[in-house]
C-alpha positions in Angstrom: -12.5 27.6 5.8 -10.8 29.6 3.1 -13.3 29.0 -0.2 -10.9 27.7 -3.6 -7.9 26.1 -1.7 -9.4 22.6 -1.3 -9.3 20.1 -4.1 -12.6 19.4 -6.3 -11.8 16.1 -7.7 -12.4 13.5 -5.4 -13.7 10.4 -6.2 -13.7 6.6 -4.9 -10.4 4.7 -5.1 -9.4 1.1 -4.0 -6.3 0.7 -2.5 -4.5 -2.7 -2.5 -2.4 -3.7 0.3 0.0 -5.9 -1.6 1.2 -8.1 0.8 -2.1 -9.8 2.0 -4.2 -8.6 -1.3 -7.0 -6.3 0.9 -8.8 -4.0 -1.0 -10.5 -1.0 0.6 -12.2 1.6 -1.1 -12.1 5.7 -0.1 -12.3 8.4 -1.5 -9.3 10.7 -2.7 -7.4 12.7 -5.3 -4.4 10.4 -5.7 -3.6 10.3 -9.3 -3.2 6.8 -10.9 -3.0 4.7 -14.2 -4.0 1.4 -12.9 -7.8 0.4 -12.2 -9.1 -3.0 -10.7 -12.8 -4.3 -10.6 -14.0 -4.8 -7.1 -17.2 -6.3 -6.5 -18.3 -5.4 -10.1 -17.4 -1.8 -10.6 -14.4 -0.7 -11.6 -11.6 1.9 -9.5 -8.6 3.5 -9.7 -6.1 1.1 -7.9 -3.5 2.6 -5.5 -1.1 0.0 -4.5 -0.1 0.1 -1.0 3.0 -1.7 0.7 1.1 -2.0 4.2 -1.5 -1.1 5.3 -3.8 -1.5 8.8 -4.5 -5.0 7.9 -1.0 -6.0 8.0 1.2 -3.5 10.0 2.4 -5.4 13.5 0.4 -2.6 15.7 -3.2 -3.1 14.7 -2.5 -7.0 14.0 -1.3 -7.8 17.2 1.2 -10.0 15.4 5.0 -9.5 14.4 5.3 -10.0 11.1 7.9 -9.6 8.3 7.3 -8.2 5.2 10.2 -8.0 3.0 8.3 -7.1 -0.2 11.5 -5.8 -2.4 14.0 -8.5 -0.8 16.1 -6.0 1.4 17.3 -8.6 4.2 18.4 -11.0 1.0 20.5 -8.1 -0.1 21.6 -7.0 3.3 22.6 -10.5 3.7 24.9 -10.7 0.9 26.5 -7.6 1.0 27.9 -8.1 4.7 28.5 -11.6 4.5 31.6 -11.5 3.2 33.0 -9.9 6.7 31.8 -12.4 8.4 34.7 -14.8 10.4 
């Protein structure tokens, strides 16, 4: 491996999957503002639209997640050509 190209600063982050609330902590160099206490100790929180515990392919199940209310839009913007 090449010495000095590889980033020194890691250290152990939670990252939120916001549409079922897990938390899993990893390490990483993502920069972030936000912290949240998880099981007593405090991380930088990364907040994460899906994630492996709620995507359709490791669930087995198809789900919807509409977290920013897309198909509401989509909805209303084409319904007016509707007959």
């Amino acid at each position: 491996m090449k010495t000095g190209i590889h980033p020194e600063n890691y250290r152990l982050v939670a990252f939120k999957d916001m549409s079922n609330e897990d938390i899993f902590i990893t390490k990483s160099t993502v920069e972030t503002k936000e912290t949240v206490e998880h099981e007593g100790v405090e991380y930088p929180l990364v907040k994460l639209e899906i994630s492996r515990t709620s995507h359709p392919f490791y669930t087995g199940k198809s789900k919807l997640v509409d977290t920013a209310g897309r198909i509401d839009k989509f909805k209303t913007k084409y319904s007016k050509f509707k007959k």
